[in-house]
C-alpha positions as CSV (number, residue, x, y, z in Angstrom):
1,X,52.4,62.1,-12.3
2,X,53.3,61.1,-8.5
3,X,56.8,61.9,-7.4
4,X,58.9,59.1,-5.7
5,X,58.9,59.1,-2.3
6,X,61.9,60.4,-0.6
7,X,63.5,58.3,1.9
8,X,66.4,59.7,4.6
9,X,69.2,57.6,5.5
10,X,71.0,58.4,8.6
11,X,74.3,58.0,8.9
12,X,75.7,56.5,11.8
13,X,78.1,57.7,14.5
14,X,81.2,56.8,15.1
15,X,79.6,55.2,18.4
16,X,77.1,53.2,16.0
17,X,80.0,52.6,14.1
18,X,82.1,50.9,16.9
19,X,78.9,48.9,18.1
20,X,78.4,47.2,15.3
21,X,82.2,45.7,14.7
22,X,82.3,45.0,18.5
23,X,79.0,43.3,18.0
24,X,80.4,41.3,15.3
25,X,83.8,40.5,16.9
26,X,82.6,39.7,20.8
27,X,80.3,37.6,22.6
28,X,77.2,38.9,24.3
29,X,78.8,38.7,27.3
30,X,82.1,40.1,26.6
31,X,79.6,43.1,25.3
32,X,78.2,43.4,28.6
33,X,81.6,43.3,30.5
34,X,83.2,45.8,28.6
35,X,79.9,47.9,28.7
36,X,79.7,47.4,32.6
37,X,83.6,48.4,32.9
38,X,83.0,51.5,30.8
39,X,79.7,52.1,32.5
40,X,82.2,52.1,35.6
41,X,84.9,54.4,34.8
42,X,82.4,56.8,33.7
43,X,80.7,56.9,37.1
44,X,84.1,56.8,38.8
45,X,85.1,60.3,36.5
46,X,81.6,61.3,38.2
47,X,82.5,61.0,41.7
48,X,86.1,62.2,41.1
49,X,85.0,65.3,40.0
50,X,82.2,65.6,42.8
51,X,84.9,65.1,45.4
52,X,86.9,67.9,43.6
53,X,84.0,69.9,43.6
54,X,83.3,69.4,47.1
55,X,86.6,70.2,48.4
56,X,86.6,73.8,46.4
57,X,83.9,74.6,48.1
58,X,85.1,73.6,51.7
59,X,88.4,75.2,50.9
60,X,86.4,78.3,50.2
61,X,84.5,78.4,52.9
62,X,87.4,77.9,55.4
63,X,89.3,80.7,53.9
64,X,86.0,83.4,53.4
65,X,84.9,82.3,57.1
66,X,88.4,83.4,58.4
């Protein structure tokens, strides 16, 4: 006797989640446009914090070089 095989499931994020009812509720390309904007404010938060960054290490060397 053979047992059945076993199959795994994953369950989906949150993220998945959220996909599929935006899928269901927009157009492709309201999809893409909010993607794009997110995509954007993401790499904004990026730069912000590089420029942050940056000026921490200026400031440091300004003050360590005095």
């Amino acid at each position: 006797m053979q047992a059945a095989p076993v199959r795994a499931t994953a369950i989906p994020s949150v993220t998945d989640a959220l996909r599929a009812v935006e899928s269901l509720l927009l157009s492709s390309g309201q999809r893409t446009a909010r993607r794009n904007a997110w995509t954007s404010v993401l790499e904004d938060r990026r730069r912000a914090k590089d420029r942050v960054e940056a000026q921490l290490v200026i400031e440091q060397a300004l003050t360590s070089h005095s």
